[in-house]
N, C-alpha and C positions, 0 to 999 in steps of 0.2 A: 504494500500500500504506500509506504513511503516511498518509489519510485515511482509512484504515478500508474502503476501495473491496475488493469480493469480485472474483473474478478478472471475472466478466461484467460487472462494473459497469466494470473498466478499459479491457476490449473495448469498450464502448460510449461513453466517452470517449476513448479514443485511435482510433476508428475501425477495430478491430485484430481480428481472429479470432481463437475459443480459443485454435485451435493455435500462434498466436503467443504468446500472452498465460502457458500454464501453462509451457508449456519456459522461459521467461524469470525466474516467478516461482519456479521449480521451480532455476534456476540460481542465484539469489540467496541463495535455503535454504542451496544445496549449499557456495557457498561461504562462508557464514558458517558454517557445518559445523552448522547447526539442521537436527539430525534430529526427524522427526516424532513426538512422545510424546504421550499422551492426556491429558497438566496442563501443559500449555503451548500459549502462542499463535504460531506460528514468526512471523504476520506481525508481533508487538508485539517478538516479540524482532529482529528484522529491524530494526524503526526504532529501537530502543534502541540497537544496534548501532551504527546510522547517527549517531545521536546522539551517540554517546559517541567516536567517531573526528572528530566534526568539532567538537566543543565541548572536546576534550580531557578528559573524565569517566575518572574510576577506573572499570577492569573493574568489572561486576557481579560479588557475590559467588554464588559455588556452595555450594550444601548439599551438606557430606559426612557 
């Protein structure tokens, strides 16, 4: 996901089938609690996420 890889491109590097492939990525969403919205990228927010817990970054700020 951090390369920008579409779920068929990860199946085809990891050797792996859909149906392994979306329940896995579809787990990852769940628990960073990125729900699906139509002005957002879940998988950029995904690796932003990943980012910021292992680089130590301040949360991203939310629009209220």
């Amino acid at each position: 996901m951090a390369e920008g890889l579409s779920n068929a491109a990860i199946c085809e590097r990891l050797h792996l089938s859909v149906k392994t492939v979306e329940p896995a990525v579809g787990s990852v969403f769940a628990k960073l609690r990125l729900q699906q919205q139509p002005d957002t990228n879940r998988r950029v927010l995904a690796v932003l996420a990943h980012l910021r817990s292992v680089e130590g970054l301040a949360p991203a700020r939310t629009e209220e």
